[in-house]
N, C-alpha and C positions, 0 to 999 in steps of 0.2 A: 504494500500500500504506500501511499506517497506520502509524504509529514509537509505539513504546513507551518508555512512562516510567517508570522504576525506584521503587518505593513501599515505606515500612519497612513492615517485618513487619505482623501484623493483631493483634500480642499488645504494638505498640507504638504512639506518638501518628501518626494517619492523617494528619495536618495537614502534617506535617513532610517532601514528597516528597525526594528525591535527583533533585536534575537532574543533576548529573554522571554519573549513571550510568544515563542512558537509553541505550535500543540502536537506533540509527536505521534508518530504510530510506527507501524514496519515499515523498516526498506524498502527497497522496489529494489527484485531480486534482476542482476543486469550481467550478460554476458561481457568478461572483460575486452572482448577484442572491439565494441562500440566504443572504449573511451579510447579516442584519439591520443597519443604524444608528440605534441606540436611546439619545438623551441620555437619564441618568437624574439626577433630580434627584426632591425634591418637585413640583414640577409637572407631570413628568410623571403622578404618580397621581392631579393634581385636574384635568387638563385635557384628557379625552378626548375625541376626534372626535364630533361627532353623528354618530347611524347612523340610517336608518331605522325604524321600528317593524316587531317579528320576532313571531313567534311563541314564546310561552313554551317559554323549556327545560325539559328531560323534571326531574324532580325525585329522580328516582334515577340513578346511576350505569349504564351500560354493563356486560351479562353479562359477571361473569369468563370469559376468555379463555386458551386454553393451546397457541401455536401449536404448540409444544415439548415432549414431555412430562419435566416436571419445571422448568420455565421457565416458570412465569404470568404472560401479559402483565400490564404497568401499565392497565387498560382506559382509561381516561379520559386521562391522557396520549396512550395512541396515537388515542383517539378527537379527539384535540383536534389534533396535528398532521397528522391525514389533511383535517379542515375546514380547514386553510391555503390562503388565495387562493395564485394565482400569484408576488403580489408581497406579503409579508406586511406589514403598517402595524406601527406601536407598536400598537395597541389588541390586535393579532393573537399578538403576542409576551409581552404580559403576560394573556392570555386562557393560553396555552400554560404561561405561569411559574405562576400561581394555581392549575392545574387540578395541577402538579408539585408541589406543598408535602404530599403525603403520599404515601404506598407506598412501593415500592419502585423502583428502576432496577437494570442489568444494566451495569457493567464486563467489560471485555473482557482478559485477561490470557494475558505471553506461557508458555506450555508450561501443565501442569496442575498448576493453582491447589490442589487438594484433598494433593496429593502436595508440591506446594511447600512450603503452609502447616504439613505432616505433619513434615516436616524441617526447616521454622523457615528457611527460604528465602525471600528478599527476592521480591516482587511485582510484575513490569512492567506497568505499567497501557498499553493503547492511544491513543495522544493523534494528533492530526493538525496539522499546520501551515500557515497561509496566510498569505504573504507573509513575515514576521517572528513572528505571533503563533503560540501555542499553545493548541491547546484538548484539554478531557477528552472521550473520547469516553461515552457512555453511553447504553443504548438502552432502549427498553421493553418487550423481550419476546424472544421465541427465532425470530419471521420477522426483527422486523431486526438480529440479529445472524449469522444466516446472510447476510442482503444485504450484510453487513458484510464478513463469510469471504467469500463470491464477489468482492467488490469488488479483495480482496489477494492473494488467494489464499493465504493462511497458513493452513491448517488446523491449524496445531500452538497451538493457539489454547484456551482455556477462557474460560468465565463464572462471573465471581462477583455477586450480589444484595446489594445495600447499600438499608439506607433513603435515599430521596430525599434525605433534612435530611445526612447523614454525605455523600453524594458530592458536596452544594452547601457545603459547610463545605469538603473537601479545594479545591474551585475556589476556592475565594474563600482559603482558607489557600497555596496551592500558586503556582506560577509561571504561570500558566491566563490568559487573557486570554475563558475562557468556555467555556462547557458544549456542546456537540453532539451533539444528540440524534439517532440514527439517521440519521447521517449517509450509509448508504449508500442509503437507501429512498428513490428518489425522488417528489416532489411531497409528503412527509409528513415533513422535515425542518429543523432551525433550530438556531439556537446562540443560546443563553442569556449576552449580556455577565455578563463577571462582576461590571461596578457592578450590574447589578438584580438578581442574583441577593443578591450583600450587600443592598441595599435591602430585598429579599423575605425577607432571614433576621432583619434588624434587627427588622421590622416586624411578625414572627409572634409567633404565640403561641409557647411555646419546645417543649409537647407537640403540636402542632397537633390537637388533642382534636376539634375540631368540626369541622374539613375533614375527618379523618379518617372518623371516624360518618357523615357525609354519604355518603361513597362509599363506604360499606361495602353491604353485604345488607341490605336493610331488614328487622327484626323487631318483635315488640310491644315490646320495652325500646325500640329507637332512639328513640322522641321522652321518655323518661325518661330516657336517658343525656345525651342534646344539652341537654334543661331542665340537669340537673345541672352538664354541663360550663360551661353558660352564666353561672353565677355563679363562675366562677373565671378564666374565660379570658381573653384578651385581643378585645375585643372594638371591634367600629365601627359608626358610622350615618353613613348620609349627609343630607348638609347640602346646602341654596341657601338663597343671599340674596334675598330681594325688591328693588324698587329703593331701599327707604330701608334700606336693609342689614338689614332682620331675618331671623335665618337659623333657616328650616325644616327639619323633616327629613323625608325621604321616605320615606309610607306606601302599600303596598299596599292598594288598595280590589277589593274582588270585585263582583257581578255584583249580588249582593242586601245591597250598600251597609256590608260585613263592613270594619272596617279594621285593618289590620297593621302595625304599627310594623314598618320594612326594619333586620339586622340583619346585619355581614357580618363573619368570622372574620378579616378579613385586606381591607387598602386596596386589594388590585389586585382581590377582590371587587365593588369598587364601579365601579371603571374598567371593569371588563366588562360593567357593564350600558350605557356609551356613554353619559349622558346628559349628563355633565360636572358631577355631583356633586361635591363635597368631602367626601372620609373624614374623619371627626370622631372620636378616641377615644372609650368608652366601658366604664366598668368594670359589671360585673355590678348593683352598688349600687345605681349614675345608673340603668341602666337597669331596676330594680324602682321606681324613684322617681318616672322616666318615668310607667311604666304607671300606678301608683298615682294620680298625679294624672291621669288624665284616662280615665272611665271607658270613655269611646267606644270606645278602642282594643280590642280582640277579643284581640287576640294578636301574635305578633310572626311574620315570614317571617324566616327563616336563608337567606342566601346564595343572594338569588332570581335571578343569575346561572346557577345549577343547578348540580351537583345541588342542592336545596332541602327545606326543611320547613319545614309552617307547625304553631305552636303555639298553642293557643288559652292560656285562663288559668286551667284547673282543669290544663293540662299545666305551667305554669308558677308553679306552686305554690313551686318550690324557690327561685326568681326573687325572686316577691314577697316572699316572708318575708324578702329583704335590707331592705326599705323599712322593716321594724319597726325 
């Protein structure tokens, strides 16, 4: 069964849990090969495995999803921990963290949350234990939070929806040694150390503006909203040296010789494409000054790990005009 952790109010700092006042029960009995060992450092984000050559990812996000009605899955989260090998790598766990940096996730709390919060009543959060650690649980959608409820059988149980950025701030603020995500759904679960998740919140943009957009609905504004956010965001390209150390950045070339400056919202972006690139900051500016000098470039690819967009340069208009 899962043990619950006592949380202040929702009308007070989320940061600040009450461990004293969790209410315990069993463990949640876990096979050891789901808990990941992930150093996290700067190296780990410039020095991914070679992978073979894949086929390109789809460029939009996964149909919103409602296993639940009133509980919308996270698509792209659950679509990322259902592609989990047997045994997941580092490359596997920060492919899963990147694809987490927007939406929303689902807490699990003890008695009803709606009626709780109505009376201004403190919040048990569901957390689970292994060995000595403590992790948050958190899921992404209303099948695994049933596989959750069947695991413990506590039905006296509710869900609350938090953005993804708020339940990785309570872990990395709270007593958490990591995040676990649908922890009861077998072959489609992982836990998130909380050094990468800090690492993954240091490293974001702080609106995450353009992962967001990415896996939204595609419409005719999306590649004028992504232009726009592109000049304010926090932004990367990846980098290699040659052997006399000059360092390149990596562009997308197409079929009829088109080239794309690679642009990526976020450094575990760049780690998912496997080729063992260096994320290199980039502010909006650099990168209208880029294009500017070098007419070749066509446009740029956003986050060709997928989902993705490519923008040519009459879409990139808001871009350019940094360069004046």
């Amino acid at each position: 069964m899962a043990l619950f952790s006592r949380r202040d109010r929702p009308d007070e700092p989320e940061t600040t849990p009450q461990q004293d006042a969790e209410a315990a029960a069993d463990d949640v009995v876990l096979p050891e090969e789901i808990v990941p060992e992930v150093g996290i450092s700067f190296s780990t984000y410039g020095k991914a495995a070679e992978t073979p050559a894949a086929v390109r990812p789809a460029a939009e996000a996964p149909a919103r999803t409602q296993t639940v009605p009133g509980l919308p899955d996270n698509a792209i989260v659950k679509q990322a921990l259902a592609a989990l090998p047997e045994a997941p790598q580092n490359t596997d766990v920060m492919n899963v963290m990147r694809q987490a940096l927007q939406g929303h996730l689902y807490v699990r709390v003890q008695g009803d949350a709606k009626a709780l919060i109505a009376e201004g009543q403190n919040l048990t959060l569901a957390v689970t234990a292994i060995g000595d650690k403590r992790f948050l649980l958190a899921f992404t959608g209303g099948a695994a939070l049933q596989d959750s409820v069947r695991a413990d059988g506590d039905a006296a149980t509710s869900a609350v929806g938090q953005p993804a950025s708020t339940v990785f701030q309570n872990v990395v603020a709270g007593p958490y040694a990591g995040l676990f995500l649908d922890h009861a759904t077998s072959g489609a679960r992982l836990i998130l150390p909380s050094e990468l998740i800090a690492k993954a919140l240091e490293e974001a943009d702080p609106t995450f503006a353009v992962k967001t957009l990415l896996v939204s609905e595609r419409t005719p504004r999306t590649a004028v909203d992504v232009a726009d956010a592109l000049t304010r965001a926090k932004l990367w390209v990846a980098g290699n040296a040659d052997p006399e150390g000059r360092i390149g950045l990596a562009e997308a070339r197409s079929t009829d010789g088109r080239r794309r400056l690679e642009v990526f919202s976020h450094p575990l972006e760049v780690i998912a494409l496997g080729r063992g690139d260096r994320p290199l900051p980039i502010t909006g500016e650099q990168l209208a000054k880029a294009l500017a000098a070098d007419d070749g470039i066509t446009g740029v690819v956003v986050d060709p790990a997928g989902p993705w967009i490519e923008l040519g340069r009459t879409e990139l208009a808001p871009v350019l005009a940094l360069a004046d």
